[in-house]
N, CA, C and O atoms as a GROMACS GRO file, in nm:
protein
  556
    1UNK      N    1   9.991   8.228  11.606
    1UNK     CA    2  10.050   8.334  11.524
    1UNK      C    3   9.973   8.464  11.547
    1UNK      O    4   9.852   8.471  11.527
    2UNK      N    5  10.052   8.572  11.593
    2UNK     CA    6   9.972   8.671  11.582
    2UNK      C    7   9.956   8.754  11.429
    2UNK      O    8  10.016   8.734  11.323
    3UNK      N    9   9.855   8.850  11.463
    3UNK     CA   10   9.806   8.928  11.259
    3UNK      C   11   9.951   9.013  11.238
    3UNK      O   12  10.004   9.093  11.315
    4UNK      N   13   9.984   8.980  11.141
    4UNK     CA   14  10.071   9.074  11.095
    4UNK      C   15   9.992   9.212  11.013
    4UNK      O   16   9.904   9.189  10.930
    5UNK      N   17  10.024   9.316  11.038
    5UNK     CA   18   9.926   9.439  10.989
    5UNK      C   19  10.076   9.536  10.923
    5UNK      O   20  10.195   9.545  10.953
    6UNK      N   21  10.004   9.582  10.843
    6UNK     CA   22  10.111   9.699  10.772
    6UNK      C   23  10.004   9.802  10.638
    6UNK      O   24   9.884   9.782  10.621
    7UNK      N   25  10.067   9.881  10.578
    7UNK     CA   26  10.028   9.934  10.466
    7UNK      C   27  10.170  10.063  10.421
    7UNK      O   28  10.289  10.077  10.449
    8UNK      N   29  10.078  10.125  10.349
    8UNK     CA   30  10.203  10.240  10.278
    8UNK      C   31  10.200  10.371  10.381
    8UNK      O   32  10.117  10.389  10.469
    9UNK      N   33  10.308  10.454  10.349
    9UNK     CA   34  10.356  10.541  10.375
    9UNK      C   35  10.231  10.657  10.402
    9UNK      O   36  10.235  10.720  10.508
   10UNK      N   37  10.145  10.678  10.324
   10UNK     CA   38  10.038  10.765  10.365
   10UNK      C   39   9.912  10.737  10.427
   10UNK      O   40   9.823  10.820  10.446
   11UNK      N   41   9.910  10.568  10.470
   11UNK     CA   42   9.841  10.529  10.513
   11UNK      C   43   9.638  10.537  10.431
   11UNK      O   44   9.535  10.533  10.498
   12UNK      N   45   9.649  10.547  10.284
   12UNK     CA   46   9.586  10.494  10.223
   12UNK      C   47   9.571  10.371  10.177
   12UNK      O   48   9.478  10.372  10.096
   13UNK      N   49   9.630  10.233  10.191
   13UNK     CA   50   9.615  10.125  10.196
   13UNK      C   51   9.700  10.020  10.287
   13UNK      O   52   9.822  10.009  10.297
   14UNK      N   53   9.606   9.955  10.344
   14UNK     CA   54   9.664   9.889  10.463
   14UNK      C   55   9.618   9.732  10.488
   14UNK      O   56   9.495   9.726  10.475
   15UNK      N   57   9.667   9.619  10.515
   15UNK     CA   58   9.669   9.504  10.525
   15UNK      C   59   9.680   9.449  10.616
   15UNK      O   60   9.642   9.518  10.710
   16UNK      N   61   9.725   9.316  10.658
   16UNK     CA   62   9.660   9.244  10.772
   16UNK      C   63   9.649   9.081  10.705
   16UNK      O   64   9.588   9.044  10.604
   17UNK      N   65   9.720   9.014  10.787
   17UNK     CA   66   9.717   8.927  10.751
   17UNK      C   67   9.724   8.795  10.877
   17UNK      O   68   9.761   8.837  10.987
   18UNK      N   69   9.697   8.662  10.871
   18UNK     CA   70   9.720   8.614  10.998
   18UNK      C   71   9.810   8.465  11.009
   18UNK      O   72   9.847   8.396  11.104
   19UNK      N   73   9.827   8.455  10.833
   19UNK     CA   74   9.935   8.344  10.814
   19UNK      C   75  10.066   8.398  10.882
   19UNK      O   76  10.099   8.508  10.928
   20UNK      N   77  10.137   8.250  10.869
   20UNK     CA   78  10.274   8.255  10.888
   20UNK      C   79  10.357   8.317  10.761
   20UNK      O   80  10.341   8.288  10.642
   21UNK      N   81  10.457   8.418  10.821
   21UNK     CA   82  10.490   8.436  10.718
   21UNK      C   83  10.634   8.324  10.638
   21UNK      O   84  10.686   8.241  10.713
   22UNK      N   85  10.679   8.331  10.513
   22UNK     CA   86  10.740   8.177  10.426
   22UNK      C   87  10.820   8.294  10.388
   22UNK      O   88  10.800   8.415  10.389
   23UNK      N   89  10.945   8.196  10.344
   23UNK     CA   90  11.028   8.266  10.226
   23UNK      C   91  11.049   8.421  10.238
   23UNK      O   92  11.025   8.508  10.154
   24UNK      N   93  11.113   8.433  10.393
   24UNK     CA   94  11.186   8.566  10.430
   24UNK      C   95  11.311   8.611  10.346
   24UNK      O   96  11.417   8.571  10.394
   25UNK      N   97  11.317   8.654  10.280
   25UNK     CA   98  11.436   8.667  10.179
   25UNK      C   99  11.474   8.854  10.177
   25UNK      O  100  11.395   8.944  10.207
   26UNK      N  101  11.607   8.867  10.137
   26UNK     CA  102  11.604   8.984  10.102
   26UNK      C  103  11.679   9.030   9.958
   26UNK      O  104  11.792   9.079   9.963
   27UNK      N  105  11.623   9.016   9.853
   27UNK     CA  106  11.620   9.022   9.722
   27UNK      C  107  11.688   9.151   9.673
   27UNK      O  108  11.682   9.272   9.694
   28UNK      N  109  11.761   9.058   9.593
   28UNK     CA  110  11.891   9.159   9.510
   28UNK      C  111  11.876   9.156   9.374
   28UNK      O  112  11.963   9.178   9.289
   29UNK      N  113  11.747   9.125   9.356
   29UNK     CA  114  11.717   9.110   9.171
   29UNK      C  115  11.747   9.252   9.097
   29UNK      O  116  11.758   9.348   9.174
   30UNK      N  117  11.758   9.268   9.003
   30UNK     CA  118  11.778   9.399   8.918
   30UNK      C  119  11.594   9.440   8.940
   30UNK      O  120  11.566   9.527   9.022
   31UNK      N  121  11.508   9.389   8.881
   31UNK     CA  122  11.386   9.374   8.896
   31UNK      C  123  11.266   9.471   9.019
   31UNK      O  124  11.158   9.529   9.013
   32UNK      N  125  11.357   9.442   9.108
   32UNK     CA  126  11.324   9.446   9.249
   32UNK      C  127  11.369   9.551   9.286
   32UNK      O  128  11.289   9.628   9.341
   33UNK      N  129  11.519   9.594   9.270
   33UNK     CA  130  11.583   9.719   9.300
   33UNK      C  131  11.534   9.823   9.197
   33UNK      O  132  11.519   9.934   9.248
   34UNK      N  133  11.511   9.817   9.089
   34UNK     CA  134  11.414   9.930   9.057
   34UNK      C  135  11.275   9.959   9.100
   34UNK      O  136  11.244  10.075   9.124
   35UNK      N  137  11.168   9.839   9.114
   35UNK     CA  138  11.084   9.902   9.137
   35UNK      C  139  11.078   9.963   9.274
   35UNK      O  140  10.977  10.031   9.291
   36UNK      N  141  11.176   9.954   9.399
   36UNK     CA  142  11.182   9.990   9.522
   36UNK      C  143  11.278  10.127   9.485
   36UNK      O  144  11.248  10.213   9.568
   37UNK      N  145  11.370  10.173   9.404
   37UNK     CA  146  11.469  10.225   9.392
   37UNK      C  147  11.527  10.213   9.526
   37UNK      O  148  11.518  10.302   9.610
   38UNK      N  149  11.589  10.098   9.546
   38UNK     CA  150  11.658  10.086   9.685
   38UNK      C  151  11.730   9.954   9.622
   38UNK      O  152  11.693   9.886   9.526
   39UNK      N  153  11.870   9.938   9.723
   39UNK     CA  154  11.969   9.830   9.671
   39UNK      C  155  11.942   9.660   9.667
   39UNK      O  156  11.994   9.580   9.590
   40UNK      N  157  11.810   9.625   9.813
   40UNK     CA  158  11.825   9.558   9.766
   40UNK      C  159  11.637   9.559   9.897
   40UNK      O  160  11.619   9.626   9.998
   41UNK      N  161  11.504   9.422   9.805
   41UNK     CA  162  11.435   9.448   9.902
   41UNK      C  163  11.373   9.337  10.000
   41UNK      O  164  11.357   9.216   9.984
   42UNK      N  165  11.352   9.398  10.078
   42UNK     CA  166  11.278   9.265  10.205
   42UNK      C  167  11.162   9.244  10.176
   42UNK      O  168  11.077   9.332  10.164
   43UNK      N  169  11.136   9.074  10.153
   43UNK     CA  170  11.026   9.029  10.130
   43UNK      C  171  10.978   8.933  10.190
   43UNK      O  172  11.069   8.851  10.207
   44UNK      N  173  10.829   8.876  10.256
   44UNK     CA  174  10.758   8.757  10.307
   44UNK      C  175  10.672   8.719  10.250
   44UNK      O  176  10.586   8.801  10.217
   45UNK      N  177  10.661   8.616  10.222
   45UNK     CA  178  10.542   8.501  10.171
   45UNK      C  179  10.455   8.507  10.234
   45UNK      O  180  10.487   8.515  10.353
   46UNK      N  181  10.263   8.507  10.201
   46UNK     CA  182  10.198   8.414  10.306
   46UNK      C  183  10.074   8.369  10.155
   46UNK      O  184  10.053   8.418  10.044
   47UNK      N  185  10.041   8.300  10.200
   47UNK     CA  186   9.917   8.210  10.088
   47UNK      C  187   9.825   8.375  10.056
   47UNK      O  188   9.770   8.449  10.138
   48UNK      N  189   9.836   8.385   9.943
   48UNK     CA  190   9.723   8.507   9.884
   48UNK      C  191   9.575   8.505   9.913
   48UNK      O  192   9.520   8.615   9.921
   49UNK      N  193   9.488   8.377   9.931
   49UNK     CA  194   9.422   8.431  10.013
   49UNK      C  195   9.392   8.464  10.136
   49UNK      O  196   9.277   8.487  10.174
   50UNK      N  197   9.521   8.470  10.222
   50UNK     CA  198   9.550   8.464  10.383
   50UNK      C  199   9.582   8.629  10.395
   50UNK      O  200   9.579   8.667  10.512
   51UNK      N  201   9.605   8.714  10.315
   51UNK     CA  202   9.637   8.861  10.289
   51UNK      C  203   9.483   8.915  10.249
   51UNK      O  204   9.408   8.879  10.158
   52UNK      N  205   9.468   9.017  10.355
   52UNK     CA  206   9.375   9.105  10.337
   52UNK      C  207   9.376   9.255  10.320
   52UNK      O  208   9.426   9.322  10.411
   53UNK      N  209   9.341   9.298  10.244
   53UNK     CA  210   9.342   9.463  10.198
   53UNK      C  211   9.244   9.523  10.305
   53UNK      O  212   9.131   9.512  10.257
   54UNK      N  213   9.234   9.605  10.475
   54UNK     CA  214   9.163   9.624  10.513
   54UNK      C  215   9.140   9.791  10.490
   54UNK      O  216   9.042   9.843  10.544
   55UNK      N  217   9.237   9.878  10.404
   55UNK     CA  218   9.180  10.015  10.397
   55UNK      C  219   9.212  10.040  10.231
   55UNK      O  220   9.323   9.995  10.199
   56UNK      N  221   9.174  10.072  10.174
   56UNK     CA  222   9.167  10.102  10.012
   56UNK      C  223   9.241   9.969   9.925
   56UNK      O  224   9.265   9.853   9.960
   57UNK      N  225   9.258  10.028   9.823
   57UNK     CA  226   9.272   9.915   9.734
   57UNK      C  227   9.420   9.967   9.649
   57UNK      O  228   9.453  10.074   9.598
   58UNK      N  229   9.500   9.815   9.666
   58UNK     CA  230   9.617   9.901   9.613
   58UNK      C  231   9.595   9.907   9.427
   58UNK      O  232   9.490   9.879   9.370
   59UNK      N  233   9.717   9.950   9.362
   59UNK     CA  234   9.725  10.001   9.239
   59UNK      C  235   9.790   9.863   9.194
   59UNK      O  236   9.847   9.798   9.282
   60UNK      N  237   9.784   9.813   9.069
   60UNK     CA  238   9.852   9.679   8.996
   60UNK      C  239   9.933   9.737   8.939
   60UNK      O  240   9.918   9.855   8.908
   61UNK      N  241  10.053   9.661   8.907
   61UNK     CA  242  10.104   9.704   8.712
   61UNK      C  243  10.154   9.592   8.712
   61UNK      O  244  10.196   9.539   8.815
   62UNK      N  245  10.160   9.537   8.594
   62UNK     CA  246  10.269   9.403   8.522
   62UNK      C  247  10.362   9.466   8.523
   62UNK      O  248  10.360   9.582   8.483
   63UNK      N  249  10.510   9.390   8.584
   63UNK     CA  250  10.636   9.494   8.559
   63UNK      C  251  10.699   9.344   8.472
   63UNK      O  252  10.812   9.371   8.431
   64UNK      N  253  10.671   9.244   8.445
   64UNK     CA  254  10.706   9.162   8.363
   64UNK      C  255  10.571   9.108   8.273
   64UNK      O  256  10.463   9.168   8.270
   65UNK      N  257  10.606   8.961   8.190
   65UNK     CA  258  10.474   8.878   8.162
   65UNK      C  259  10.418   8.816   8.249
   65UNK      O  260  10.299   8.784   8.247
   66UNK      N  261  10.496   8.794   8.333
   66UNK     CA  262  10.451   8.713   8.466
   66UNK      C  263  10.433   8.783   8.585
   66UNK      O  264  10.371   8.719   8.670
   67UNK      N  265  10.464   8.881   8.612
   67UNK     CA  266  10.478   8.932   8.747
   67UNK      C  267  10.388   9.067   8.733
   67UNK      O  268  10.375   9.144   8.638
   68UNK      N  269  10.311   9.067   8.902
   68UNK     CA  270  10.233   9.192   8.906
   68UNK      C  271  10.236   9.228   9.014
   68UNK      O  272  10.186   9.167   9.109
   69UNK      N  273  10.302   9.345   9.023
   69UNK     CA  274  10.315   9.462   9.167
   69UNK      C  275  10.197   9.488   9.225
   69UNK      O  276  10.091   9.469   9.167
   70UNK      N  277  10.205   9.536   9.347
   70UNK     CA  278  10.108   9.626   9.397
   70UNK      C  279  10.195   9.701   9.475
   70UNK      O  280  10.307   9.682   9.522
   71UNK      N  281  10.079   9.831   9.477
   71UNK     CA  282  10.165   9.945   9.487
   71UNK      C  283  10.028  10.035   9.606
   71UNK      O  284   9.917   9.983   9.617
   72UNK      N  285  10.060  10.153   9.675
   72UNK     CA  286   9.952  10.295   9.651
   72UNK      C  287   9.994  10.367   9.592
   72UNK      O  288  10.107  10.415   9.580
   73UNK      N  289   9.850  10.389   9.521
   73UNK     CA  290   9.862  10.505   9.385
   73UNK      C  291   9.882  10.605   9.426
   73UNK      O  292   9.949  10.693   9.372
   74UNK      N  293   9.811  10.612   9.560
   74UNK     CA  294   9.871  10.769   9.621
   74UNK      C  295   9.995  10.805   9.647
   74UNK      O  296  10.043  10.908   9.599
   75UNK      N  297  10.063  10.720   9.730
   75UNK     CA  298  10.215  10.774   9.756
   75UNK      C  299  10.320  10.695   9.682
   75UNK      O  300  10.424  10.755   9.659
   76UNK      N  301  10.310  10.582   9.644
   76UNK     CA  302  10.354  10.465   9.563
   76UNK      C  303  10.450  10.378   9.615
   76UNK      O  304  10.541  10.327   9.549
   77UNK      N  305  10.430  10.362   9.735
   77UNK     CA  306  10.452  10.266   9.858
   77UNK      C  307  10.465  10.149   9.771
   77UNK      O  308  10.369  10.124   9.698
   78UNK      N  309  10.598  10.052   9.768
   78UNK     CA  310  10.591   9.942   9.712
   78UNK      C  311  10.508   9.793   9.841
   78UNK      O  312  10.532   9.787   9.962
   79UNK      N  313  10.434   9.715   9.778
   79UNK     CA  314  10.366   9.682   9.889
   79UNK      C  315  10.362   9.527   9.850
   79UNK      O  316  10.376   9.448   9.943
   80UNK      N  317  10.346   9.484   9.739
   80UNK     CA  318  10.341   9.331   9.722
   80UNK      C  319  10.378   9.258   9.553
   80UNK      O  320  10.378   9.325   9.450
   81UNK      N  321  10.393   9.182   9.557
   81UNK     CA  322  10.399   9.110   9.468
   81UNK      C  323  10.392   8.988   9.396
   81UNK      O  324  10.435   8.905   9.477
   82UNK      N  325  10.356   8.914   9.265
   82UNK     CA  326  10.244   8.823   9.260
   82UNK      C  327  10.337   8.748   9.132
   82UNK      O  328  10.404   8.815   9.054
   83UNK      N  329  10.328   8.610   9.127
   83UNK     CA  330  10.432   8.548   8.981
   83UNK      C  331  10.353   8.474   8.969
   83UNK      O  332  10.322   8.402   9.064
   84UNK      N  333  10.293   8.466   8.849
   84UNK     CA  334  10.165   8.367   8.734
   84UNK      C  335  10.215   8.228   8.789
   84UNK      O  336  10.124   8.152   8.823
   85UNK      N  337  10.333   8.184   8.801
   85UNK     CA  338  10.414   8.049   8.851
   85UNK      C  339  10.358   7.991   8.941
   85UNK      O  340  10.317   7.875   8.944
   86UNK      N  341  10.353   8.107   9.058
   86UNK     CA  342  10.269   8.053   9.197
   86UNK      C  343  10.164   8.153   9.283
   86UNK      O  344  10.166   8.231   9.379
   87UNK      N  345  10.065   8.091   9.172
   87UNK     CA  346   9.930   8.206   9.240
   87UNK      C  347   9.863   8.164   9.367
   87UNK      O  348   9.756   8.213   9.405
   88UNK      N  349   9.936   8.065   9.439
   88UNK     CA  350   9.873   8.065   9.559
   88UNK      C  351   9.913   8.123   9.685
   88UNK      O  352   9.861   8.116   9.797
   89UNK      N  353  10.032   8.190   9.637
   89UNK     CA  354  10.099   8.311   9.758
   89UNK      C  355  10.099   8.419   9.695
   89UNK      O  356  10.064   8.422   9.577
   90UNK      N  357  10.142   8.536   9.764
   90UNK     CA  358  10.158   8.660   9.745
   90UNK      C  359  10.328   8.664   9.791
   90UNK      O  360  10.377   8.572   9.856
   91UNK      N  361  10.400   8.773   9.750
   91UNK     CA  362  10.533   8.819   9.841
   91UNK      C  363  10.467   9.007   9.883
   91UNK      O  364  10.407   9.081   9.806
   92UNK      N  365  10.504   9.033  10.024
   92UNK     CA  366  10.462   9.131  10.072
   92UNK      C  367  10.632   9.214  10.093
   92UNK      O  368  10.730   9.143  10.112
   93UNK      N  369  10.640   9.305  10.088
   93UNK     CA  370  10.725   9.403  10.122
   93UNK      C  371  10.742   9.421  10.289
   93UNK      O  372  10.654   9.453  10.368
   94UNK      N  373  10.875   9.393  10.316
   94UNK     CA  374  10.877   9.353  10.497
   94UNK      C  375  10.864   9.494  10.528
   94UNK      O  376  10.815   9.481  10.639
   95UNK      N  377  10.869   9.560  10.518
   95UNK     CA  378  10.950   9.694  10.567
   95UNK      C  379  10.816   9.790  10.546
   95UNK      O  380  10.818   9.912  10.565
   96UNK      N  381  10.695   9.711  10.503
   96UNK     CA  382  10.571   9.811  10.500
   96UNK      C  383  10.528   9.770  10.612
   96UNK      O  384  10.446   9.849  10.658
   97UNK      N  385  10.559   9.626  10.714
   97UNK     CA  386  10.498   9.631  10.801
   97UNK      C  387  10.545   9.714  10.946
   97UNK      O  388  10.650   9.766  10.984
   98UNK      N  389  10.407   9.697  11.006
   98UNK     CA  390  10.388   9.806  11.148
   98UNK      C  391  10.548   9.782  11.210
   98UNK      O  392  10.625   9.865  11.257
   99UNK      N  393  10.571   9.595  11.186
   99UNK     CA  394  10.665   9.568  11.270
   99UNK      C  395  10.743   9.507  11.232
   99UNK      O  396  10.755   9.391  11.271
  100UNK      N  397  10.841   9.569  11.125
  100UNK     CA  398  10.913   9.490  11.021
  100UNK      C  399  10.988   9.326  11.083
  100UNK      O  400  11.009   9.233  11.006
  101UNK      N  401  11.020   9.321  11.226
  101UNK     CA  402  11.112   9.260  11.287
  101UNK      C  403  11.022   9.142  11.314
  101UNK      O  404  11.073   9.063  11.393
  102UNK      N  405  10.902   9.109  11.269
  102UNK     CA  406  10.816   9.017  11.291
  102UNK      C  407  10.813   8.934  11.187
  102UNK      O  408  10.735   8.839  11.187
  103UNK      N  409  10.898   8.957  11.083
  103UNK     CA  410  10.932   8.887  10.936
  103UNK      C  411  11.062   8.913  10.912
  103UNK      O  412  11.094   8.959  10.802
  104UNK      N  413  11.127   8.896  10.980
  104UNK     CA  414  11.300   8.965  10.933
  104UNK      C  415  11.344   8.854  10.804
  104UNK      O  416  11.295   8.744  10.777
  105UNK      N  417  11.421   8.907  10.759
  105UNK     CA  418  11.501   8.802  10.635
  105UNK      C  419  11.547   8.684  10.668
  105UNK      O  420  11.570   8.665  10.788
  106UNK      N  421  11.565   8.610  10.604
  106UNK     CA  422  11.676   8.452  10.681
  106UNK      C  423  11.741   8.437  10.572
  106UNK      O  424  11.812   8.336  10.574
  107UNK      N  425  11.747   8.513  10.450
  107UNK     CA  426  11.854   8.463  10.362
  107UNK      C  427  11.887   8.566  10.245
  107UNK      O  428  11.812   8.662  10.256
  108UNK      N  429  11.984   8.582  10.124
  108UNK     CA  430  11.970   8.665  10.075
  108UNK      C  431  11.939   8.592   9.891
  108UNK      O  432  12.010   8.500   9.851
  109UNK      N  433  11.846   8.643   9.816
  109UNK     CA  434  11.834   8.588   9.694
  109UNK      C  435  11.870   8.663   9.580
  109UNK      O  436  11.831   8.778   9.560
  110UNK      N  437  11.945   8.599   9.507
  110UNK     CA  438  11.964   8.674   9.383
  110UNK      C  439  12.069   8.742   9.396
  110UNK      O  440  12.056   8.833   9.314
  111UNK      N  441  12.182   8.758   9.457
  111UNK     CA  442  12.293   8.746   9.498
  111UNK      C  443  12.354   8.842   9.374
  111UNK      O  444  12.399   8.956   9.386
  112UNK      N  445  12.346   8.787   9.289
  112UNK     CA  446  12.461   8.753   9.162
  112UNK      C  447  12.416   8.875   9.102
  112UNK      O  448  12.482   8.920   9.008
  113UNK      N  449  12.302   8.944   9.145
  113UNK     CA  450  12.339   9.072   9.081
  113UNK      C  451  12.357   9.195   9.204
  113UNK      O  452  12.359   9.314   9.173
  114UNK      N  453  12.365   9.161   9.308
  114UNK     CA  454  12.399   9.282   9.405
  114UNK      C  455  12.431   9.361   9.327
  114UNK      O  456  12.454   9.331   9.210
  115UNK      N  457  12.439   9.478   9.373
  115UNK     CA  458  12.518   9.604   9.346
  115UNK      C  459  12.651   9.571   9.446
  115UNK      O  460  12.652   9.528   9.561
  116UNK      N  461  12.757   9.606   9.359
  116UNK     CA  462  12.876   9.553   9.453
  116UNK      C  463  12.886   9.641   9.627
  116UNK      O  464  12.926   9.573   9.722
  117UNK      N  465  12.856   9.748   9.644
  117UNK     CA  466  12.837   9.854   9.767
  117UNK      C  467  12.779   9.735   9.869
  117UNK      O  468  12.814   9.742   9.987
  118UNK      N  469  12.723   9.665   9.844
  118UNK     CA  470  12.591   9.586   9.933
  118UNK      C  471  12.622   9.522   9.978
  118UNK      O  472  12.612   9.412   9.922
  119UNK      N  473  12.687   9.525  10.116
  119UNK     CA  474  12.753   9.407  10.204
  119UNK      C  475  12.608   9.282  10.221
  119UNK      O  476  12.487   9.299  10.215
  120UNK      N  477  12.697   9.149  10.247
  120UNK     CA  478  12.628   9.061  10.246
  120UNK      C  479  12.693   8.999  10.365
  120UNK      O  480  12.710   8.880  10.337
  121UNK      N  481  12.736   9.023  10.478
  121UNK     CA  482  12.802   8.965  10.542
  121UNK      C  483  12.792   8.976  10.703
  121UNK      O  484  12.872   9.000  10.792
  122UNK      N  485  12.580   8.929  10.694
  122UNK     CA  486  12.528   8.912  10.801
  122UNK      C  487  12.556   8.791  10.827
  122UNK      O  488  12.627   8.812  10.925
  123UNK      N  489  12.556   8.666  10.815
  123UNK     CA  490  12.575   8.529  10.860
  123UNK      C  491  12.458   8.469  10.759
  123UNK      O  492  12.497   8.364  10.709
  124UNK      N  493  12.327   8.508  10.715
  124UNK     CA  494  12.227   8.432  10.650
  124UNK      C  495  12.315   8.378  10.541
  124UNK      O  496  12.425   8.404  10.493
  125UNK      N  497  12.202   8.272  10.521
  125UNK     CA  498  12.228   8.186  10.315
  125UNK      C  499  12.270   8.262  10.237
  125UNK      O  500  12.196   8.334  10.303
  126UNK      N  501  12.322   8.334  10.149
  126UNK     CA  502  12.298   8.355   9.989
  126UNK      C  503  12.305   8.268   9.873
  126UNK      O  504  12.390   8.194   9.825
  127UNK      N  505  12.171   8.307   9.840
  127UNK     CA  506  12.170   8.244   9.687
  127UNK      C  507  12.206   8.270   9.572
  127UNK      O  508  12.165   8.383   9.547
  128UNK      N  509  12.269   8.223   9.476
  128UNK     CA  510  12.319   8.371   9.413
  128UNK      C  511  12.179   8.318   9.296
  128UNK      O  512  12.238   8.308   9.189
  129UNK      N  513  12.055   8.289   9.277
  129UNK     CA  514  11.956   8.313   9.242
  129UNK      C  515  11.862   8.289   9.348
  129UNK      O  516  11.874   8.316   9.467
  130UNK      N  517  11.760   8.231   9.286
  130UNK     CA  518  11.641   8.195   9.353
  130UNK      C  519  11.734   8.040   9.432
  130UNK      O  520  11.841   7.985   9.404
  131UNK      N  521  11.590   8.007   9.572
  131UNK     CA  522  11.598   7.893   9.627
  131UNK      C  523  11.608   7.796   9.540
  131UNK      O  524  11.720   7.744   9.538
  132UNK      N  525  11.526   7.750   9.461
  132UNK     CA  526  11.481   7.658   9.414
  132UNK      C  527  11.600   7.637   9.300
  132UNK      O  528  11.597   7.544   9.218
  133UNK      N  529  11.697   7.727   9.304
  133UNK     CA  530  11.832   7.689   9.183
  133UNK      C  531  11.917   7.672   9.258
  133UNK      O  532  12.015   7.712   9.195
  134UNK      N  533  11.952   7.641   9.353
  134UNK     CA  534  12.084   7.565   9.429
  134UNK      C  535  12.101   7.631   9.519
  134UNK      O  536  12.039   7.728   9.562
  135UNK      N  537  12.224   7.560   9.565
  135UNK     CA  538  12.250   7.617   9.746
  135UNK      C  539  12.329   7.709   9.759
  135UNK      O  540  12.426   7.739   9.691
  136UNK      N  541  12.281   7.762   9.861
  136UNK     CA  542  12.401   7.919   9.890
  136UNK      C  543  12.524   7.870   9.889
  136UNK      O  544  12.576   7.768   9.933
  137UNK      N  545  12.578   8.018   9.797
  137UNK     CA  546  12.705   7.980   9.810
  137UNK      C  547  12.765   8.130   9.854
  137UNK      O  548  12.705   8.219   9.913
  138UNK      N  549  12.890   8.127   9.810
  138UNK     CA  550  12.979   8.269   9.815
  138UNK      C  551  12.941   8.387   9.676
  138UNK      O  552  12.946   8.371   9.554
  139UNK      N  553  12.903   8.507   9.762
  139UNK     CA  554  12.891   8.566   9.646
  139UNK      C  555  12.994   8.660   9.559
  139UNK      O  556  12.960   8.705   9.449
   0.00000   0.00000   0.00000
């Protein structure tokens, strides 16, 4: 596997990582589309301590009880994200990396709340939630 490397937009925090990346998804949560203000966002898994912060330190916030963003405070680059459920991965933001196409999506989650505009009609899965609640169907 080669390092996957990325960070934000102003290049005040930057990462690196050398797992595989899991759970390529591209997320249509209500959740998700606000904190990106974008329709819908690309995300990869790798084990949290396999993710390394190699230039500053990003910014936290709880955007739920369970869930905690990371962000840069400087430009506010959406960059990762963390669920009390399963603290032994991280989800990283595809599209911060150097080379987004090195984690592309394989499926779409959370379906059921697209914004209707949002074609879904690459060939991947949709879920119309999470994996772990049943099998793609039609959205």
């Amino acid at each position: 596997m080669m390092t996957l490397t990325g960070g934000c937009t102003c290049g005040a925090v930057r990462y690196e990582t050398d797992a595989a990346p899991f759970h390529r998804t591209l997320c249509h949560c209500v959740d998700c589309r606000r904190a990106a203000g974008a329709p819908a966002v690309a995300w990869f898994s790798v084990p949290a301590d396999a993710l390394r912060w190699v230039r500053g330190t990003p910014g936290l916030r709880r955007s739920s009880p369970q869930v905690e963003r990371s962000f840069c405070a400087a430009c506010g680059t959406p960059l990762g994200y963390r669920n009390d459920a399963w603290p032994a991965e991280i989800d990283v933001t595809t599209c911060s990396l150097d080379d987004p196409e090195a984690a592309a999506p394989r499926d779409h989650t959370f379906a059921f709340q697209r914004v209707s505009w949002m074609r879904v009609d690459d060939g991947m899965p949709v879920y119309p939630r999470s994996r772990g609640e049943g099998m793609p169907g039609p959205v």
